[in-house]
C-alpha positions in Angstrom: -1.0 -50.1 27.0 2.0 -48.5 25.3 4.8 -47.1 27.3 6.4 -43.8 26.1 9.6 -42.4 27.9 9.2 -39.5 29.6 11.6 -37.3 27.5 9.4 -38.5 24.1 6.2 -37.6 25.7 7.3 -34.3 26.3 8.8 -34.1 22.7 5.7 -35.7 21.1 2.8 -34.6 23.4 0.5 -33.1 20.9 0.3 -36.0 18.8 0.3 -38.3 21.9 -3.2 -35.9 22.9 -4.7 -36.5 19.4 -4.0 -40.3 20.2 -5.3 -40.2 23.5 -8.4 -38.4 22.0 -9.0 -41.6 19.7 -9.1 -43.6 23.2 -5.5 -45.3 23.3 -3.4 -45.1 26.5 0.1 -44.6 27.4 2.3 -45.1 30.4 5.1 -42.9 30.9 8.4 -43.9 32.3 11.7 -42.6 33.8 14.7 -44.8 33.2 12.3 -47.8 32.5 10.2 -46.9 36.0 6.5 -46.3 35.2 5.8 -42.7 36.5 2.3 -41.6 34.8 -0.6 -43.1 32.6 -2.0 -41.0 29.8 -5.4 -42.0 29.2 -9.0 -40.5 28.2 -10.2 -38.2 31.2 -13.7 -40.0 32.0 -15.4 -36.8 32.4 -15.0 -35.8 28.6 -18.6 -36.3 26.7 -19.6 -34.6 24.0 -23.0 -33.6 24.2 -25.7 -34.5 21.2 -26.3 -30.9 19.5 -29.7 -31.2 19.1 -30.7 -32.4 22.7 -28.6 -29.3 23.8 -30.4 -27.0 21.1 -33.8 -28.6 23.0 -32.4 -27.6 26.8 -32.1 -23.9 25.1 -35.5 -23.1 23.9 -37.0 -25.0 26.8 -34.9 -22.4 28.5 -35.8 -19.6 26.5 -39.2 -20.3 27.0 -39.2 -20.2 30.2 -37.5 -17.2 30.9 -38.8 -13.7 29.1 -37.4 -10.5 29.1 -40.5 -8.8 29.6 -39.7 -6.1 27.2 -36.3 -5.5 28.1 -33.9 -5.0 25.2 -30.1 -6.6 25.1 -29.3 -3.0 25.0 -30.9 -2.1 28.7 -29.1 -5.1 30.5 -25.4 -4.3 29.2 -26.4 -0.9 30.5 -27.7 -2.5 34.1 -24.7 -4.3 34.0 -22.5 -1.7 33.9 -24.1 0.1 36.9 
């Protein structure tokens, strides 16, 4: 793990993001004192398109408007 001063991560923190995107890590200090780590948040997945594509229609199918327009619910909506 790299270690990054605190006044150069603020300076450089955009390009430290797009390295952090790529999966490296960082530590940041103050006056040599490690302070934070910069890493990947865990949470962060990107879905596969065409599964999610799959979850819509399976959605769509499920759920009809029963002849109600786009129109008529932006109007319900608004009441």
């Amino acid at each position: 793990m790299k270690k990054v001063g605190a006044y150069e991560a603020k300076t450089h923190l955009p390009k430290l993001l797009e390295r952090v995107i790529k999966g490296e890590r960082f530590t940041i200090t103050k006056h040599g004192v490690p302070v934070a780590v910069l890493q990947p948040a865990e949470s962060v997945k990107r879905a596969d398109p065409k599964l999610i594509i799959s979850e819509l229609r399976k959605f769509r199918d499920k759920h009809i408007l029963k002849g109600l327009s786009i129109r008529e619910m932006i109007e319900e909506g608004r009441r």
